[in-house]
N, C-alpha and C positions, 0 to 999 in steps of 0.2 A: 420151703417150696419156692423154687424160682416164679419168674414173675413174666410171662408172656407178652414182650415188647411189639411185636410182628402184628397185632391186634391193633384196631381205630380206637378200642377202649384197653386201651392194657390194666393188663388182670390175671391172677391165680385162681379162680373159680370156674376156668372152664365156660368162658359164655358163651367160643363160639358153638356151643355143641347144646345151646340153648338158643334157636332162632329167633322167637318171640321178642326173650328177653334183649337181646342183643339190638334187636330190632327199635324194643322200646328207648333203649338208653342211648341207641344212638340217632333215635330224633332229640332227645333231651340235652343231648352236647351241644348242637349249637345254641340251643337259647344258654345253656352255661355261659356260654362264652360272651355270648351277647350281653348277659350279666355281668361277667367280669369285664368287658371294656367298658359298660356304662358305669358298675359304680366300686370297681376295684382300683389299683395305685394310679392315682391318678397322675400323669406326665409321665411311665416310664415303660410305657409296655413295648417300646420296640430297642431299649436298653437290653444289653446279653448284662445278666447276672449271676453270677456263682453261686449257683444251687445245689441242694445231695436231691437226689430221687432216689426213691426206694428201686431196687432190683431184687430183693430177696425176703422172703420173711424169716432168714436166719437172725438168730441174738447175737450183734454184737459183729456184724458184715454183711445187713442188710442194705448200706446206702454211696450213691458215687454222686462223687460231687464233680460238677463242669460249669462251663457257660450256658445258657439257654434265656430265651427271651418268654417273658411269663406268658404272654396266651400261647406258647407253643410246648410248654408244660407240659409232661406225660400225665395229668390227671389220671388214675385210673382204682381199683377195686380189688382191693389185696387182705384177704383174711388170714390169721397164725394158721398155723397147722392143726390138724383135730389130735382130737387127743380120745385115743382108743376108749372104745365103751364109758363116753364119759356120762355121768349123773348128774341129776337135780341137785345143788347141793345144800338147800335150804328149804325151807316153810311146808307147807300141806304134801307139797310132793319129793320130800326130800327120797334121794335113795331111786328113784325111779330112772330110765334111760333119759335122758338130756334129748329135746326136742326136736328135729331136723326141719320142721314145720308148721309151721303157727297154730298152735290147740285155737282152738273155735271157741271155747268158752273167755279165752284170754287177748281176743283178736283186738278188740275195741281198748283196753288197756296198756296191749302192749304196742299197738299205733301210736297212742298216745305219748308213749315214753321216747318210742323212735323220733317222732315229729320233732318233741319238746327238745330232743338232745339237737337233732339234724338244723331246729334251728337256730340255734347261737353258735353255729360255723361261721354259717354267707354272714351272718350279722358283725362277728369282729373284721371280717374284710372291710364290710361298710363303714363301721366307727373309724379305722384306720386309714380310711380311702387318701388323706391331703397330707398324711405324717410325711411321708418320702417326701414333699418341698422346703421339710427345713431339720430335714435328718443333722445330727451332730458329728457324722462321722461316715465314711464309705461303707464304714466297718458294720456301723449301726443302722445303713440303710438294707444292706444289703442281710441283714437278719429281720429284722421289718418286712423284707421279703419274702424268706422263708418263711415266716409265721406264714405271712398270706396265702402263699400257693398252697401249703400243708393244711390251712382250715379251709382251702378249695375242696380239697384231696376231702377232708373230716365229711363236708358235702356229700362226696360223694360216696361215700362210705356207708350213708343214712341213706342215701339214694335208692343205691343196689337194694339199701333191704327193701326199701317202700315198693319198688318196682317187682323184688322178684318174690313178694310172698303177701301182697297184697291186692293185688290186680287192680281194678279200678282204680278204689278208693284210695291207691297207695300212690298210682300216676298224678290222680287229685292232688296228692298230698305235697308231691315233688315240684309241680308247678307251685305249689303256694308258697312253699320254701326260696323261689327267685320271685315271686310275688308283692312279701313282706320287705318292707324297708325299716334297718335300723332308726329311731327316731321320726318315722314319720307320724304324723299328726292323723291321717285316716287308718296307714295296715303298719303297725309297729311289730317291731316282733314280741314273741311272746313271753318272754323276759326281763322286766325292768333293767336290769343293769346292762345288757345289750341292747338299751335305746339311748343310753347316756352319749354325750360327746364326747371326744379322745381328739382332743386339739392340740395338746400337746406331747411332749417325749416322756415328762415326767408322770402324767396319766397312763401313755402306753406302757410306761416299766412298774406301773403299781399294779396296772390292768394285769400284763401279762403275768405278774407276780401272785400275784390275789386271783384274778377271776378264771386263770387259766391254771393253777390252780386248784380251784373250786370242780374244773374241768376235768381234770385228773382224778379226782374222788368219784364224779359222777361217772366216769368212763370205767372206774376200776368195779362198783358195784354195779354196773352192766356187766362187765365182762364175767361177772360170776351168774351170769341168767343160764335159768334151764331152757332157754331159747338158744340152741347153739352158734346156728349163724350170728346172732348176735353180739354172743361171747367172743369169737372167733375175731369179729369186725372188731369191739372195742379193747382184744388186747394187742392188735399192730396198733391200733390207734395211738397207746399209751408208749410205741415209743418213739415215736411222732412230737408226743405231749410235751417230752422231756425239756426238748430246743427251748421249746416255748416260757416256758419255769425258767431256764437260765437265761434266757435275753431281760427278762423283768428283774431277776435276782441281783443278777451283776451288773445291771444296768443301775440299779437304785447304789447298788455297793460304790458306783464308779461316782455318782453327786454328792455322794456323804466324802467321799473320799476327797473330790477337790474343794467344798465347801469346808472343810479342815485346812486344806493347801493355802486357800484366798485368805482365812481368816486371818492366817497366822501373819498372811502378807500389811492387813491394813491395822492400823494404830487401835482400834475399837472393836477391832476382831469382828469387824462385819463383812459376812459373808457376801450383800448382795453390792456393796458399795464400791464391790472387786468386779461386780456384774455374774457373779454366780447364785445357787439357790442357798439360802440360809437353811439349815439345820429342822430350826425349827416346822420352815414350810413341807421342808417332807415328810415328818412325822403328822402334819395336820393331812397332805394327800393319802399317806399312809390311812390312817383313821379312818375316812372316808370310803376308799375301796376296800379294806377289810370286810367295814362292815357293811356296804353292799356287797361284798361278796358272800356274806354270811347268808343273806338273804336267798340265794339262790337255793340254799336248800330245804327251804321250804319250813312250813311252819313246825313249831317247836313238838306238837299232837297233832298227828295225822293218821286220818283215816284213809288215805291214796296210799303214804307208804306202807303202812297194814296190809293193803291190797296186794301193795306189787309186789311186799315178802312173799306171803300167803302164797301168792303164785306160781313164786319161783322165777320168777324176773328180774328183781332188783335185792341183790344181796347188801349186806356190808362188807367194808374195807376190809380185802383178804378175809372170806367169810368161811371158806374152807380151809383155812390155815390157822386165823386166830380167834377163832371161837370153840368151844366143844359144844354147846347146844344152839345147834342149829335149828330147832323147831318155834323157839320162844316164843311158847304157849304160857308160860307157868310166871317170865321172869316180871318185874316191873323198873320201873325207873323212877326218882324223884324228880319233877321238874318244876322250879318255883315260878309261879302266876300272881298279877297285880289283881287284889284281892283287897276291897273298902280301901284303896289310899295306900297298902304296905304290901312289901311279897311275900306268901308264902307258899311253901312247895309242895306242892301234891302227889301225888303216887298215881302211875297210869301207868296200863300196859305196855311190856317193852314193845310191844308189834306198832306199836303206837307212836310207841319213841323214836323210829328206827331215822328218820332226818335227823336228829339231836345224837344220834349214834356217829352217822357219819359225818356231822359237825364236830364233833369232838376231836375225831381223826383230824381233819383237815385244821382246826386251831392245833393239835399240838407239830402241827410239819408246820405251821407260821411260823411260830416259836422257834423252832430250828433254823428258818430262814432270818428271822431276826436276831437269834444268837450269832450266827455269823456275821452278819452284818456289824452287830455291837465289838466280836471279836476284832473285825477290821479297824473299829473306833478306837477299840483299845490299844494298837498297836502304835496308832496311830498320834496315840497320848493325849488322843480327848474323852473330855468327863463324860458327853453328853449318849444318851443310850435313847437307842429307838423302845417304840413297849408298844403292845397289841393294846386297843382299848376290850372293855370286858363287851362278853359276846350280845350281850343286853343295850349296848351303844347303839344310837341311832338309825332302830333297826324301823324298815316300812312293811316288813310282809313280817308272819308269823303274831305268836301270842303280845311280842313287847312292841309289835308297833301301834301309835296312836300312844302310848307313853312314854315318859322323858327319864333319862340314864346319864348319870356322869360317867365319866373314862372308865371309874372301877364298878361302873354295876347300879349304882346306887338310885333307888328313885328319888326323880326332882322334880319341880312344879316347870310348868312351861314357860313362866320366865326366868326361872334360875337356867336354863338350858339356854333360851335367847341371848343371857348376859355374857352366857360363855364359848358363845357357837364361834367366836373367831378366832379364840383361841384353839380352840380344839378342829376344828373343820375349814378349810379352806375357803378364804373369805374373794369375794369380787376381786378386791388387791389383789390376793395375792393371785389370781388368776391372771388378772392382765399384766405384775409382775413378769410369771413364769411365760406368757407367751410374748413377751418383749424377748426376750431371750433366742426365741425362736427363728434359726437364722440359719439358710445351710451351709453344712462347709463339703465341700465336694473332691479337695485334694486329699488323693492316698496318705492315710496313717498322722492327718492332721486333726484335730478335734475342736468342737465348740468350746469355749472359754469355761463353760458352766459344769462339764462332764470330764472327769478322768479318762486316762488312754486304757483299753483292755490289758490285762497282763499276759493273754497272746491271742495270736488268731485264729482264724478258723481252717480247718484239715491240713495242719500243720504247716498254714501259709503264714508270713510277718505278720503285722498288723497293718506294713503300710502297701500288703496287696491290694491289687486292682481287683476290686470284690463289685465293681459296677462299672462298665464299661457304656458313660454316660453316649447317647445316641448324638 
């Protein structure tokens, strides 16, 4: 479906031929905007940046990339294409026509799920707001960017739905979403790890690795909702997602890679003594956003995701493709509980299980992003290898938080854990470490001392294009 530029709100759904709605969402654009000047990139919004905007929801030649200055951004409201006679394709209503309309018995849950998602958009804009002052590269600034404008874009994606299928209470809802402030002390948003700070580069590239991510799983069991519009919204979203995975991915690939480079330079094979990140420090930021990112999906036995199966809202990881029973009524799951002092694992319903379901998906795609990464170590003829700590590590939400876990799992009293938090977790050092570091470099195709060069650019530009045409 082409994508209606000629519109104040550009969009494929058709809004002008909906007054109301149109009506509604475009008094809500400028307080958007107004949001993004006050707490989005901060210093560059009247810089032209080489951005893609979507123009299509085709696979694979949906997006053009140019110059454009980010508040003049085409934001706008772009859902896949429907997909003839489609079904429920899971839980109590499986088999049944796919929803065009919010079921009334399901209205209050599935708000619920829209909100939760719509807000850790504006919220990584916020964590992100100060990166762009000591970007490592043009290269790197100018993908920092994209992330931002595209979790604009994710905004408004949750928006459309609040506004056109909730009336009031869904307008309520859209204001509250430029309301909440990542990390504020009175309206935080409503996600621990989108209140965290992202001070540094090497935080955004765990971040985007891990929690964006985590983003991907949640957006993919959306998009299996027997709530069609929904479906529809979260799977453009998902290729949207992708950028985001690879700025984090290859971002981390490129500090392992010159912290190899530096080592080999100095007599003691110290990585930071060359003014780069040692080895070590990234597998300790590693560890940390892993397992806040694990976190996001909720505790280990849940009776919300029971619910939102049940409903046909929230499926598993490709739920129509790689399950054959879709009802799981019947199955169970073992999941081990700390239990007098030791763990042992209990059997609960799989409806029960279904976060711990699509936990499992999203560890073994870490796994894969850390195989490559180790692949690139090895090429590069060092010994040393990244590792996932177990999913039981330093977790604060779900059944293992309030108890203590070594790397592999194992329970430990809370000062065996104290003795070893800095090895394992990133300590005060090594924070102000990495943000010493923190320094821009603003010349095309030149990089920070601490980060390897990309192995190419973007839309088959050099690397040393003009990807920010600084104001």
């Amino acid at each position: 479906m082409s994508i209606d530029y000629q519109e104040r709100i550009p969009n494929n759904v058709g809004l002008s031929s909906d007054r109301r709605l149109q009506r509604a969402l475009e008094k809500w654009q400028p307080e958007y905007l107004e949001w993004w000047q006050d707490v989005g990139p901060l210093g560059f919004q009247a810089s032209d940046v080489y951005l893609r905007t979507a123009i299509s929801t085709e696979p694979g030649g949906w997006a053009n990339f140019g110059y454009v200055r980010m508040p003049e951004y085409r934001w706008g409201i772009f859902l896949a294409d429907a997909e003839p006679d489609r079904r429920v394709g899971f839980g109590d209503h499986y088999g049944e026509p796919a929803w065009q309309e919010v079921p009334g018995e399901y209205r209050n849950m599935l708000r619920r799920v829209i909100v939760t998602q719509g807000d850790t958009e504006p919220a990584s804009v916020e964590q992100q707001r100060w990166l762009g002052k000591t970007a490592p590269s043009v290269y790197d600034l100018r993908n920092l960017f994209q992330v931002n404008v595209e979790e604009g874009r994710h905004l408004w994606a949750m928006v459309y739905l609040l506004h056109g299928y909730f009336g009031r209470d869904g307008r309520a809802e859209a204001e509250e979403l430029l309301a909440r402030r990542a990390g504020d002390a009175d309206k935080p948003r409503i996600l621990d790890a989108f209140n965290q700070p992202c001070p540094d580069w090497l935080t955004f590239f765990c971040f985007t690795t891990f929690t964006d991510r985590d983003g991907k799983y949640q957006l993919a069991s959306l998009a299996e909702s027997g709530f069609d519009p929904l479906s529809r919204t979260c799977r453009f979203m998902l290729t949207e997602e992708a950028h985001h995975m690879f700025v984090g991915q290859t971002g981390i690939e490129r500090v392992l890679e010159r912290a190899v480079e530096l080592m080999r330079r100095d007599p003691n094979e110290d990585a930071r003594a060359q003014g780069g990140i040692d080895l070590d420090t990234v597998q300790r930021f590693v560890n940390y956003w892993f397992s806040y990112s694990l976190d996001l999906f909720g505790s280990e036995v849940s009776s919300n995701a029971a619910d939102y199966f049940a409903a046909g809202l929230k499926g598993r990881y490709r739920e129509t493709r790689a399950y054959e029973d879709h009802i799981a009524l019947e199955g169970i799951r073992g999941v081990p509980h700390v239990t007098d002092g030791r763990l042992v694992t209990e059997e609960i319903p799989l409806r029960n299980a279904m976060n711990e379901e699509l936990r499992d998906q999203y560890i073994a795609d870490c796994e894969r992003v850390v195989s490559r990464w180790n692949k690139r170590l090895e090429q590069l003829d060092s010994s040393f290898r990244i590792t996932l700590p177990n999913r039981r590590f330093f977790r604060r939400q779900g059944i293992y938080a309030g108890h203590h876990f070594d790397r592999e799992g194992h329970l430990i009293t809370a000062e065996e854990f104290d003795k070893h938090r800095d090895a394992w977790l990133p300590s005060d050092a090594d924070r102000a470490y990495v943000a010493s570091l923190m320094a821009p470099v603003t010349e095309p195709g030149k990089m920070a001392n601490w980060i390897a060069a990309p192995r190419k650019g973007i839309d088959g530009q050099p690397v040393e294009f003009e990807y920010v045409r600084f104001d």
